[in-house]
C-alpha positions in Angstrom: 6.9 2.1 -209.5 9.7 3.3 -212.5 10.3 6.8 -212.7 8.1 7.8 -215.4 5.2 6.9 -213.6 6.3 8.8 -210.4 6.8 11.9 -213.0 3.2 11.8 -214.0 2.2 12.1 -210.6 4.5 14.7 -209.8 2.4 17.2 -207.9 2.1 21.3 -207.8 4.9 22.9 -206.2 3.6 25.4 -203.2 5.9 28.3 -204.9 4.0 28.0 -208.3 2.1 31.1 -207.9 1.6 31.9 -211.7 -0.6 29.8 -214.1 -0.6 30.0 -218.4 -3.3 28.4 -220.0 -2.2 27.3 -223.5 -4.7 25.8 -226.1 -3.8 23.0 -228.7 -6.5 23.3 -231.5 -6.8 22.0 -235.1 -8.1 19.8 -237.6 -10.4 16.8 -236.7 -7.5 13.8 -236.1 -4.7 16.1 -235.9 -3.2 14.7 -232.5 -4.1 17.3 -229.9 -5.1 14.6 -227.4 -2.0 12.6 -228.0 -0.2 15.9 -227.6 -1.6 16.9 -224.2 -0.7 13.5 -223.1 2.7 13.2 -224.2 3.9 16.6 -222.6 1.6 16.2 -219.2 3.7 15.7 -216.3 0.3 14.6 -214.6 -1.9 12.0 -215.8 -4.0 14.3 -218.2 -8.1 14.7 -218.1 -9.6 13.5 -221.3 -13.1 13.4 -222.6 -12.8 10.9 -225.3 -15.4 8.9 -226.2 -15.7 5.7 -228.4 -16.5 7.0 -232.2 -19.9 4.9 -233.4 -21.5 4.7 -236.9 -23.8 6.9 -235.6 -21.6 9.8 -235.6 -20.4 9.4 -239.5 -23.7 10.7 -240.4 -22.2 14.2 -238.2 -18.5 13.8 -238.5 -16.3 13.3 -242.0 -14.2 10.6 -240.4 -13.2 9.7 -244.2 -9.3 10.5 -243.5 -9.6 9.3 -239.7 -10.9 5.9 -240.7 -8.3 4.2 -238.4 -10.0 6.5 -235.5 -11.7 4.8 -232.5 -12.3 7.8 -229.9 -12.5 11.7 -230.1 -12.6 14.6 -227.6 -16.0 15.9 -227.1 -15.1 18.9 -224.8 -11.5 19.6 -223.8 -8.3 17.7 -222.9 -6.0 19.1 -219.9 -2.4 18.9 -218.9 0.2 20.7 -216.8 3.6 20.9 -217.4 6.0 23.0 -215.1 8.3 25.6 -216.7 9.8 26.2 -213.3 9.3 26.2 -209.5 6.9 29.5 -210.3 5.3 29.1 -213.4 3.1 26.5 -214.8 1.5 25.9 -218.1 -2.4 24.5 -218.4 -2.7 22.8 -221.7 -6.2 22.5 -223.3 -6.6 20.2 -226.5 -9.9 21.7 -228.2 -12.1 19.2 -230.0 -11.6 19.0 -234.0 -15.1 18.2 -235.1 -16.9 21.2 -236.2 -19.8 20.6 -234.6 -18.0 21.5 -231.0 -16.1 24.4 -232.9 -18.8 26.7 -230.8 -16.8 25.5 -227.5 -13.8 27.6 -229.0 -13.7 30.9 -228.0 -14.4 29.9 -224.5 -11.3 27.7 -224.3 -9.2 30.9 -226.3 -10.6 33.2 -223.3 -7.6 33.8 -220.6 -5.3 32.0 -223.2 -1.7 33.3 -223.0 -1.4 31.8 -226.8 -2.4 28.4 -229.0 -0.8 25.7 -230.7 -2.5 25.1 -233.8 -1.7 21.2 -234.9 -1.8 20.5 -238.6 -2.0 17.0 -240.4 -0.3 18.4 -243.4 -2.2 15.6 -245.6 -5.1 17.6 -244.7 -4.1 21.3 -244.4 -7.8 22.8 -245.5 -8.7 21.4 -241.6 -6.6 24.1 -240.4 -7.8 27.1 -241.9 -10.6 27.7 -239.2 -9.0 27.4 -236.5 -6.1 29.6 -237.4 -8.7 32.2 -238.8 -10.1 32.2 -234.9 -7.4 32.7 -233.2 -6.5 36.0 -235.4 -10.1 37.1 -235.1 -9.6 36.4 -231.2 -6.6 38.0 -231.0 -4.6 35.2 -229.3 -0.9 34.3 -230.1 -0.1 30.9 -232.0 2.6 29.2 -233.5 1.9 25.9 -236.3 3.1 22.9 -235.4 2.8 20.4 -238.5 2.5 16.6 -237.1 4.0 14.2 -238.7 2.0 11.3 -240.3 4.0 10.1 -243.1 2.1 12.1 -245.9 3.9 13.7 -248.6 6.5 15.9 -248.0 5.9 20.1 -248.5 8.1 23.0 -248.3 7.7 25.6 -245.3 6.8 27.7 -248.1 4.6 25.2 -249.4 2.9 25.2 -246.3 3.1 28.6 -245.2 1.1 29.8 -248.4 -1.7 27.6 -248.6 -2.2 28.3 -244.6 -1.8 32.3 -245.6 0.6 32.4 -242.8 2.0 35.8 -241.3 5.4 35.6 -242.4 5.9 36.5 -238.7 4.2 33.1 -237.0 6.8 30.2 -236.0 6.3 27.1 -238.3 7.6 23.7 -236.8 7.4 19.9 -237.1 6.4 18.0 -234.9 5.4 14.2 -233.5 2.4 14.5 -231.0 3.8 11.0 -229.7 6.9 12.3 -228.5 7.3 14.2 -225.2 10.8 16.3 -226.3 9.1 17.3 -229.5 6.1 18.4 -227.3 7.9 20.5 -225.1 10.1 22.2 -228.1 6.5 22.9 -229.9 5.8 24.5 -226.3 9.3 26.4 -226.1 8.8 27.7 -229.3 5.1 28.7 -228.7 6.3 30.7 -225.3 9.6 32.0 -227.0 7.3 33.6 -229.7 4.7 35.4 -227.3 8.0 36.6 -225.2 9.1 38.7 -228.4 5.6 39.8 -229.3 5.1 41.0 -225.6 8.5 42.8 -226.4 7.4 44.8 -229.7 4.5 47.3 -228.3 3.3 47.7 -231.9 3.1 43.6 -232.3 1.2 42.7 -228.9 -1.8 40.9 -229.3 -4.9 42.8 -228.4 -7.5 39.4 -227.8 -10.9 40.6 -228.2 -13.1 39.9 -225.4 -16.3 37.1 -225.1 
């Protein structure tokens, strides 16, 4: 058995006393589950299921033609920050006919990475509207699937972004970039926490 395997099944610590959900949300295709799984230190819980002909009546898979599977309910990982603390990572489904499953998942949430395919930035715009109306912290995290190249700025206005809100790269594939979209997701809530006058007030459901 090689060491990444034995990582995956790395289990809990007995000192890890304090759990923090984080949710990865976005656009239909956007990499949430291949995100979950790349940063998982366990072998993550999925809920794909195989994509049929039947669903293109329900689902615009037009820019996801190269899509076999999608998440029908949520995707969970853990990933330890230290021998106390532990993040629990929940990929929320893209299509918008689970969007109703949302708000549960952003309930308890210490904050949310929203994953954007920046050849289809209009998928975004929900989900970031959700979280503000929810009150939960988030950071963007644009994945990178070869499309053509924008600015931060470029990207920042057509999202309406608060000039305060962290904007990254990213490549779902890659565990290191996972964890620094994570890093920069937990650095961000630390200096909101910090600033009374900035500290999300999440509405409650």
């Amino acid at each position: 058995m090689d060491s990444a395997t034995s990582e995956r099944r790395t289990p809990l610590r007995a000192s890890a006393d304090n759990g923090l959900k984080i949710v990865v949300v976005g656009g239909f295709g956007a990499g949430k589950t291949t995100m979950v799984r790349s940063v998982s230190e366990i072998r993550p819980l999925t809920t794909e299921e195989t994509m049929t002909q039947a669903g293109e009546a329900v689902d615009d898979v037009s820019a996801v033609r190269g899509k076999t599977a999608t998440t029908v309910a949520f995707d969970f990982g853990r990933i330890s920050l230290d021998a106390r603390n532990v993040l629990y990572l929940f990929g929320a489904p893209g299509q918008e006919r689970f969007w109703f499953l949302w708000d549960r998942l952003f309930s308890g949430a210490l904050g949310a990475v929203v994953l954007v395919d920046t050849r289809r930035i209009d998928d975004s715009w929900y989900a970031i509207d959700r979280l503000e109306r929810h009150g939960t912290p988030f950071i963007v995290a644009c994945n990178d699937f070869g499309g053509p190249a924008f600015t931060p700025e470029q990207i920042r206005d057509s999202l309406d972004l608060d000039p305060h809100v962290p904007l990254i790269t990213c490549d779902a594939r890659s565990r290191e970039s996972g964890k620094l979209v994570l890093i920069t997701l937990v650095e961000h809530i630390r200096a909101l926490y910090a600033d009374p006058a900035r500290a999300p007030r999440q509405e409650l459901v």
